[in-house]
matplotlib code that plots the C-alpha trace (Angstrom):
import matplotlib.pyplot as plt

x = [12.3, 15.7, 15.8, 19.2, 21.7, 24.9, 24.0, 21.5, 22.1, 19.4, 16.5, 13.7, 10.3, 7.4, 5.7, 3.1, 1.0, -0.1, 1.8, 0.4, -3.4, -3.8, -3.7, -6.0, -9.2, -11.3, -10.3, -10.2, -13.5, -15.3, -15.8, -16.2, -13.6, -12.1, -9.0, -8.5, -6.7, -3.8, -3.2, -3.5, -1.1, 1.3, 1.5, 2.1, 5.3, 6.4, 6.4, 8.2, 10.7, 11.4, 12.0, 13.1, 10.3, 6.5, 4.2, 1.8, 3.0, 0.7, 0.4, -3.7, -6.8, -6.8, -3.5, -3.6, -6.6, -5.0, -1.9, -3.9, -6.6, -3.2, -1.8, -5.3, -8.0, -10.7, -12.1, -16.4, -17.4, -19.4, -17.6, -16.7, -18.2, -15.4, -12.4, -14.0, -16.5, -19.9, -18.6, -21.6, -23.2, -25.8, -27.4, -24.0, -22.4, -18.8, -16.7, -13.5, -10.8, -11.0, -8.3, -5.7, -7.2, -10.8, -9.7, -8.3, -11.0, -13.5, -11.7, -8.8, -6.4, -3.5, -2.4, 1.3, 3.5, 5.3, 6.3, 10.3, 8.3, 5.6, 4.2, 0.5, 0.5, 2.4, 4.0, 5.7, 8.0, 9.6, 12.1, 13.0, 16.6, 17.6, 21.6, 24.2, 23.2, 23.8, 23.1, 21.4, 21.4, 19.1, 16.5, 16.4, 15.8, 13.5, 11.5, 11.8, 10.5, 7.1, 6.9, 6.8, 4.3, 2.1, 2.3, 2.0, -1.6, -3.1, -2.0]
y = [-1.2, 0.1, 3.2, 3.2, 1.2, 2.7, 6.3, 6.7, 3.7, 5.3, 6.2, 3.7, 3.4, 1.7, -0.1, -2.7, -1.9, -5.4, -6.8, -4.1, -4.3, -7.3, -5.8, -2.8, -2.7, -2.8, -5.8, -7.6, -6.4, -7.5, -3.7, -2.5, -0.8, 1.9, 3.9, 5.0, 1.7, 2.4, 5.3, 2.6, 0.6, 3.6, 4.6, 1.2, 1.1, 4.1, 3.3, 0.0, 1.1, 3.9, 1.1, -1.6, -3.6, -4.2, -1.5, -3.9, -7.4, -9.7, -13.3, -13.3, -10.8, -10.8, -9.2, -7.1, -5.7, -5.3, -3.5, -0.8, -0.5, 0.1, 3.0, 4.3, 3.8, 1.5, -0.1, -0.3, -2.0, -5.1, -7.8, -6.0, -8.8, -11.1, -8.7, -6.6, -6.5, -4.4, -2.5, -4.1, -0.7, -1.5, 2.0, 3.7, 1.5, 1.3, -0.9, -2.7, -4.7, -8.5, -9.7, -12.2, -15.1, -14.2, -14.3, -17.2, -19.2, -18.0, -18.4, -21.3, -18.9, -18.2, -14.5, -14.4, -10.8, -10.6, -6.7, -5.2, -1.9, -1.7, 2.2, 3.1, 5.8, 6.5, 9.8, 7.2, 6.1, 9.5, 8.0, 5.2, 4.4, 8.0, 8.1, 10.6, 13.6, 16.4, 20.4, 21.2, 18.2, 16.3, 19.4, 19.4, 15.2, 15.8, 17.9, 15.7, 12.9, 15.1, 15.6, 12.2, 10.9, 13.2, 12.2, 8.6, 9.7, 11.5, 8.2]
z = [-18.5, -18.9, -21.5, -22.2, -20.1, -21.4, -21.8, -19.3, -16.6, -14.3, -16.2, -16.3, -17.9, -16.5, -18.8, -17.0, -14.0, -13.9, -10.8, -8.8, -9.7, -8.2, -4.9, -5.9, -3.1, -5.5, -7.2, -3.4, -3.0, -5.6, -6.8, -10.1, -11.1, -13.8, -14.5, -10.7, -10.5, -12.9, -10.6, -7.2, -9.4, -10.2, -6.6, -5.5, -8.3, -7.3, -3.7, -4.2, -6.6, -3.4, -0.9, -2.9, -1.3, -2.4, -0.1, 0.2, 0.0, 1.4, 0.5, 1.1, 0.5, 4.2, 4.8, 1.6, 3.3, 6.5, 5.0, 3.5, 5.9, 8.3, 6.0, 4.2, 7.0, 6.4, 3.4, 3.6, 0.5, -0.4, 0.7, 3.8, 6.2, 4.8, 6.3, 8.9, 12.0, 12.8, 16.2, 18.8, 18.5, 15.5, 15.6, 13.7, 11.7, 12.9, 11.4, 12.8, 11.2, 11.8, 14.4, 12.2, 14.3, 13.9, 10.3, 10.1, 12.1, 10.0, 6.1, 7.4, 6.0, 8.4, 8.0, 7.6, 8.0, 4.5, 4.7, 5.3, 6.5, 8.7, 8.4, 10.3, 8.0, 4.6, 6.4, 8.3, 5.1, 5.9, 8.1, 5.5, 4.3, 5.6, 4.6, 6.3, 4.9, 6.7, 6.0, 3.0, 1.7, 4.3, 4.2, 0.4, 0.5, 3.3, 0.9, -2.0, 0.5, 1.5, -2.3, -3.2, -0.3, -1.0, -4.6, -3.1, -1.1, -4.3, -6.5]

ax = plt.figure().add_subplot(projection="3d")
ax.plot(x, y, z, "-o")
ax.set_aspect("equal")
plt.show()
């Protein structure tokens, strides 16, 4: 929401979290869930108003799952046979991601890449949209930037 288009063209308020709890794990999973998702939904708002794209913009539970099991690591909950794999080892229980194929063989749900920016890890968003700063200027947004990741990881 717009605070004040004339006086204040750039200051916005976000008002609705809804869009982004949708793709919260623990909704996907099955999981009960509490307030910790507002803050999932927050850093995913925050992240997408940063890059102008959804962080996480997968059309199925399958590649939401794979999106943030790419950037967070991965998910173990109680659905977890529908996403991932027991590692053939059965006496530690390793788990892998399931292959998009294996995936689709199994649910008849083609996986489809829907993201602008593929990160393995968040830290990776450091390189995004970085303009022609030079001096004092880049080292001060390069600062602003490990600020707001790392605000991105505690959300």
């Amino acid at each position: 929401m717009l605070v004040d288009p004339l006086r204040q063209p750039y200051r916005v308020k976000v008002i609705d979290f809804g869009s982004a709890s949708h793709v919260a794990p623990e909704i996907i999973l099955g999981l009960p869930f509490c307030e910790a998702i507002d803050m999932w939904s927050l850093g995913c708002v925050i992240a997408e108003l940063f890059l102008g794209w959804p962080l996480y913009p997968g059309a199925s539970e399958y590649d939401q799952i794979r999106y943030i099991s790419q950037t967070q690591g991965l998910l173990q909950r109680t659905k977890t046979s529908r996403f991932f794999n027991r590692g053939p080892d059965s006496s530690y229980p390793l788990w892998r991601l399931k292959t998009s194929s294996e995936h689709e063989a199994e649910m008849g749900i083609k996986s489809k890449e829907a993201r602008k920016y593929i990160f393995n890890c968040l830290d990776d968003m450091m390189q995004v949209n970085m303009t022609n700063l030079e001096g004092t200027d880049i080292l001060a947004e390069k600062a602003d930037r490990r600020e707001f990741i790392d605000l991105l990881k505690r959300c």
